[in-house]
N, C-alpha and C positions, 0 to 999 in steps of 0.2 A: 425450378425449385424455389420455393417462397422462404424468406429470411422477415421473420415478423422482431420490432423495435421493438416495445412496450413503453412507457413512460416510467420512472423509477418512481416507488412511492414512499420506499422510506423516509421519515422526517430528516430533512439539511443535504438530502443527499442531491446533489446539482447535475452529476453526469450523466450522458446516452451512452449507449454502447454502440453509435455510429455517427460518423461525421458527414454532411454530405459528400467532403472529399474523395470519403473511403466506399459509401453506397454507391458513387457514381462508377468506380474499379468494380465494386462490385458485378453491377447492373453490366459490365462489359462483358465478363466472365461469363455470363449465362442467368444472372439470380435475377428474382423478381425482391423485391427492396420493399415491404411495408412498415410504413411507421407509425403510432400511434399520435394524431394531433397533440401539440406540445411538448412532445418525449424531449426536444432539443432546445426549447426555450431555455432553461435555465443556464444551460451552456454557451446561451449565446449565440446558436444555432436556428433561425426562426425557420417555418414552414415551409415559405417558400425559397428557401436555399434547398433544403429537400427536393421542392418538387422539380427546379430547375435542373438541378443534378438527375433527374428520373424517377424520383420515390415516388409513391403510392401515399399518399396520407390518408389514413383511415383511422376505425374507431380501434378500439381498444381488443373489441374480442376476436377482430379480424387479425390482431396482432397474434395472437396465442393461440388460433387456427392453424398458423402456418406452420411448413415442413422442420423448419429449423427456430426454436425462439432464443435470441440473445438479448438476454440481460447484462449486466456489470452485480447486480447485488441479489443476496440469496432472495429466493420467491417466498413471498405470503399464502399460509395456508390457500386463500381464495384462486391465488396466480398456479400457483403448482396444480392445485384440481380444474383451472381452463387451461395448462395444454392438453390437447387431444392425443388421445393412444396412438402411437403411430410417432408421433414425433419427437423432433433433437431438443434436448434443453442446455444451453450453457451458460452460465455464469461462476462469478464466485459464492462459492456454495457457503464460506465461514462456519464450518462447524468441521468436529472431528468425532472418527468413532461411527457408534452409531445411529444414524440419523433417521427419525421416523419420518419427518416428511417429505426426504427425499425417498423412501423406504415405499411410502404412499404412491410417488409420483412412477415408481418403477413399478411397482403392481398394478394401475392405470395403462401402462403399454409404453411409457417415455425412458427415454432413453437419456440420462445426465451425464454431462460432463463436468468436472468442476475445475475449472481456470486456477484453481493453486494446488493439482493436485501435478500440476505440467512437472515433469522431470529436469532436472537440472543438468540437461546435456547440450552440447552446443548447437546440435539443430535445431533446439528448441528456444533458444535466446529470444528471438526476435519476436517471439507467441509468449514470452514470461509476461504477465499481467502485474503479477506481483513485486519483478523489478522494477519494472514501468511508474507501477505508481509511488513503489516506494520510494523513489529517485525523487518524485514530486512531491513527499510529504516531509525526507529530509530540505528539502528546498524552502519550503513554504515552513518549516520551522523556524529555521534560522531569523527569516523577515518577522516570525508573531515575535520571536526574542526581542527583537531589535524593537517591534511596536511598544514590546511591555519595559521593556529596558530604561531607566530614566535618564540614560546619560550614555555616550558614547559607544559603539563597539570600535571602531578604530582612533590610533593615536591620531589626536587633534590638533594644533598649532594655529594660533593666531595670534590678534595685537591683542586683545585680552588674557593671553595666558595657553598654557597648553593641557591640552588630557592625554592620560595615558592610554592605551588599547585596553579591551575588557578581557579580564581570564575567562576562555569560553573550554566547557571541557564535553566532548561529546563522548559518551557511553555505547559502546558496541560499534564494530566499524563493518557494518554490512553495507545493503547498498542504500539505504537512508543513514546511516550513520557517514559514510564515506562522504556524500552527497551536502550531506550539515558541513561537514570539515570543509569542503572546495568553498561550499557559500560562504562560509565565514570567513576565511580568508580574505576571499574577493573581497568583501566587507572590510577587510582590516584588523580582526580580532587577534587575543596571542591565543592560538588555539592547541587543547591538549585532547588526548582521546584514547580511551582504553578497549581492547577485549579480551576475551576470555582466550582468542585463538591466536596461538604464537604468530602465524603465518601473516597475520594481518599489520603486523608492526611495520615492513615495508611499503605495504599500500597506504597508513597514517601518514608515514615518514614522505613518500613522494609528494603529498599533497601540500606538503609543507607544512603538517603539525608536528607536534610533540608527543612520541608515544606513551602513555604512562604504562609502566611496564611491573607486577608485583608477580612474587615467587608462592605460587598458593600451590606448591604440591603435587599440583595433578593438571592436564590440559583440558579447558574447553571445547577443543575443536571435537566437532561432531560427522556425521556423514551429509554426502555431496553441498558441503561445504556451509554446514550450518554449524550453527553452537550446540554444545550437549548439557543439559542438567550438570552440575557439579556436585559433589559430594557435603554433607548437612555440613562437615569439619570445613569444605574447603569455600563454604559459600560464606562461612561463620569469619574467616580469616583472612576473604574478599573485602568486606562492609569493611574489618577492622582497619586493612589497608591502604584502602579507597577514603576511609573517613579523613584525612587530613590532604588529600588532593582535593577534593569535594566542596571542605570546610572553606578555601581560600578560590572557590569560583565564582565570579560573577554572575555567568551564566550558563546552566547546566541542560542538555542538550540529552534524551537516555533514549536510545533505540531498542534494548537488548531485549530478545523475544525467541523462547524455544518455540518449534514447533507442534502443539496439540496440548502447550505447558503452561500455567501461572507465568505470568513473566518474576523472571527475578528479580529480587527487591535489592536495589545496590544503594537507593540514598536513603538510611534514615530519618526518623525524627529527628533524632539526634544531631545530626549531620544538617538538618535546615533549622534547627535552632544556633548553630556554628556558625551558619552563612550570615555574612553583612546583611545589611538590610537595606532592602530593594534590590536584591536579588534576583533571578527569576530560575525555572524549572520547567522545562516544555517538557512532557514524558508522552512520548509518541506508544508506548506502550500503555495508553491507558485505558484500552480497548480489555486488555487482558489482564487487569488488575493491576497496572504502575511498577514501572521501577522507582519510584518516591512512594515511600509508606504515607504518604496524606493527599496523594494523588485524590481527587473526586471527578468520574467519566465526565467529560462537556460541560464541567464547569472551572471557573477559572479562582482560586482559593488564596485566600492570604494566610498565608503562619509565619507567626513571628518576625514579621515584615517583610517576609518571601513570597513572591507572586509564583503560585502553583498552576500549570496551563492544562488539562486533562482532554482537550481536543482531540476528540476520536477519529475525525475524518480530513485531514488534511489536503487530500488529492480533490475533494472536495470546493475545497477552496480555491484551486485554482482550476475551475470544469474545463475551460474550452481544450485543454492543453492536456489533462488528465482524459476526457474523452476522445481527443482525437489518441494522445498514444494508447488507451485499452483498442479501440476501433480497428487500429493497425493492428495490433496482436491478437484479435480474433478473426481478423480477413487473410492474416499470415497464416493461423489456425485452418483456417474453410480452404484455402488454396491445398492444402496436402492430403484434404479429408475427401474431396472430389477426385472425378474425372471425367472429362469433358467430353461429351457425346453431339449429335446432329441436335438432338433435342434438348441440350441443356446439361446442366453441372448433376453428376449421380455420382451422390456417396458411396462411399468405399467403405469396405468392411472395418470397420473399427477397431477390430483386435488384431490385424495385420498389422500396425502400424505402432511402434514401441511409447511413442508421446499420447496416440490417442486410447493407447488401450491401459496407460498409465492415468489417464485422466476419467475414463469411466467408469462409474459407482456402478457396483454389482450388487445386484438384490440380494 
């Protein structure tokens, strides 16, 4: 069975969705391993690390040939119409609803999976793409704060004087918001951190922050352990709450992201004309319109002497480490989707299995 790599083509986007580490498990298994020349340069991954490990380096259409294509990022009209009928496609799909060119790809004869469509159950942890990376975009936030920050995140002490630690307050405590709070610590920050879901006050609090805790009415907590929209009244008396924790942070950290949702807007204008100046606002939410109302996608903005960071792709930033951990969660993926025969790894019926029939787009 062939496992075709492609090279990703979106602009900034640096990850593969295999590492030689993981092609070589692979290639043990039964797979045949093709990669498209370069797919792993940007990651730090050159050619012949593949080939030594056993890959196939090849061209591009030989990639999307094969029985099974793994991407990391949704396909380009052109990518979606060269996989051949017959075969597996999976990646992050990013989109909700209904998708016409995934819609296309299933009329063609392919069969999609989409990597954040995985169920939140515990066999499935170790195949969550989406904690994976988020783990690495709350990480790598914390470090661009610290880049844009002009002064300290931890308390200082020297013969010239001392500084104080920075008010660092992270928004949402999922698994990149959780991930922000461990790194700032380590860092040294006084770090404070809100969500909508009562449950998550203990996991703030182990980390060593400070929960910020407001009486809006009604609970956030949503199913299998996401947040829910909140009501116009209680989103209204959020902002009002939030505004005087907000107004006294250094630096603001916002995770909070419904599922298929606008992300909610918890910092407003108002509230970054409050902020000191030289401030900073990393809104990891700014793929899906910002939790800061002046947020601008992948660019980085000043107002009113607040440095605004709208960086959509953070896992990005740090590829080798982002590629190898998606790699592993779609080789954990392919181990439960086979079964191993004389002749080689033969997939299993897809809708027998609760994670993958969870994950397949139906025409």
């Amino acid at each position: 069975m062939k496992l075709g790599i492609p090279k990703e083509t979106l602009a900034g986007e640096t990850r593969v969705a295999t590492t030689p580490e993981v092609a070589q498990k692979l290639i043990k298994q039964g797979f045949e391993v093709l990669l498209e020349s370069g797919a792993g340069a940007a990651a730090h991954y050159p050619d012949r690390a593949y080939v030594d490990a056993g890959v196939t380096v090849t061209d591009r259409a030989a990639c999307f040939d094969a029985d099974i294509v793994l991407k990391v990022r949704r396909p380009t009209d052109d990518e979606a119409a060269a996989v051949r009928s017959g075969a597996l496609y999976i990646s992050l799909l990013e989109s909700c609803g209904e998708d016409a060119l995934v819609g296309r790809m299933i009329e063609n004869g392919v069969r999609v999976l989409g990597m954040e469509r995985m169920p939140r159950i515990s066999r499935a942890q170790s195949m969550d793409a989406l904690s994976s990376q988020s783990n690495i975009a709350g990480y790598r936030a914390v470090l661009e704060a610290a880049a844009h920050y002009g002064r300290f995140l931890p308390m200082m002490m020297t013969s010239a004087g001392s500084a104080k630690p920075a008010r660092l307050v992270v928004l949402g405590a999922g698994v990149a918001g959780l991930q922000a709070i461990a790194t700032a610590r380590r860092l040294g920050a006084d770090v404070y951190a809100y969500d909508v879901r009562p449950e998550t006050k203990e996991q703030i609090e182990s980390l060593g922050a400070k929960a910020i805790e407001l009486d809006l009415g009604e609970s956030g907590a949503g199913e299998g352990g996401y947040a829910k929209e909140l009501s116009d009244e209680a989103k209204a008396k959020q902002q009002q709450l939030l505004a005087d924790e907000l107004a006294k942070a250094h630096v603001i950290i916002t995770t909070a992201l419904i599922p298929c949702r606008p992300a909610p807007e918890l910092v407003t204008a108002e509230v970054v004309q409050r902020m000191r100046e030289g401030s900073i606002i990393i809104d990891l939410a700014a793929a899906n319109g910002g939790n800061c109302k002046l947020t601008q996608p992948d660019q980085v903005v000043v107002e009113h002497g607040v440095t605004i960071v709208g960086q959509t792709n953070y896992p990005a930033m740090v590829p080798s480490d982002a590629s190898a951990f998606y790699a592993r969660n779609l080789a954990n993926l392919l181990e439960i989707m086979v079964d191993k025969s004389d002749t080689g790894p033969v997939l299993k019926d897809l809708t027998e299995d609760e994670i993958t029939k969870a994950m397949l787009v139906a025409g």
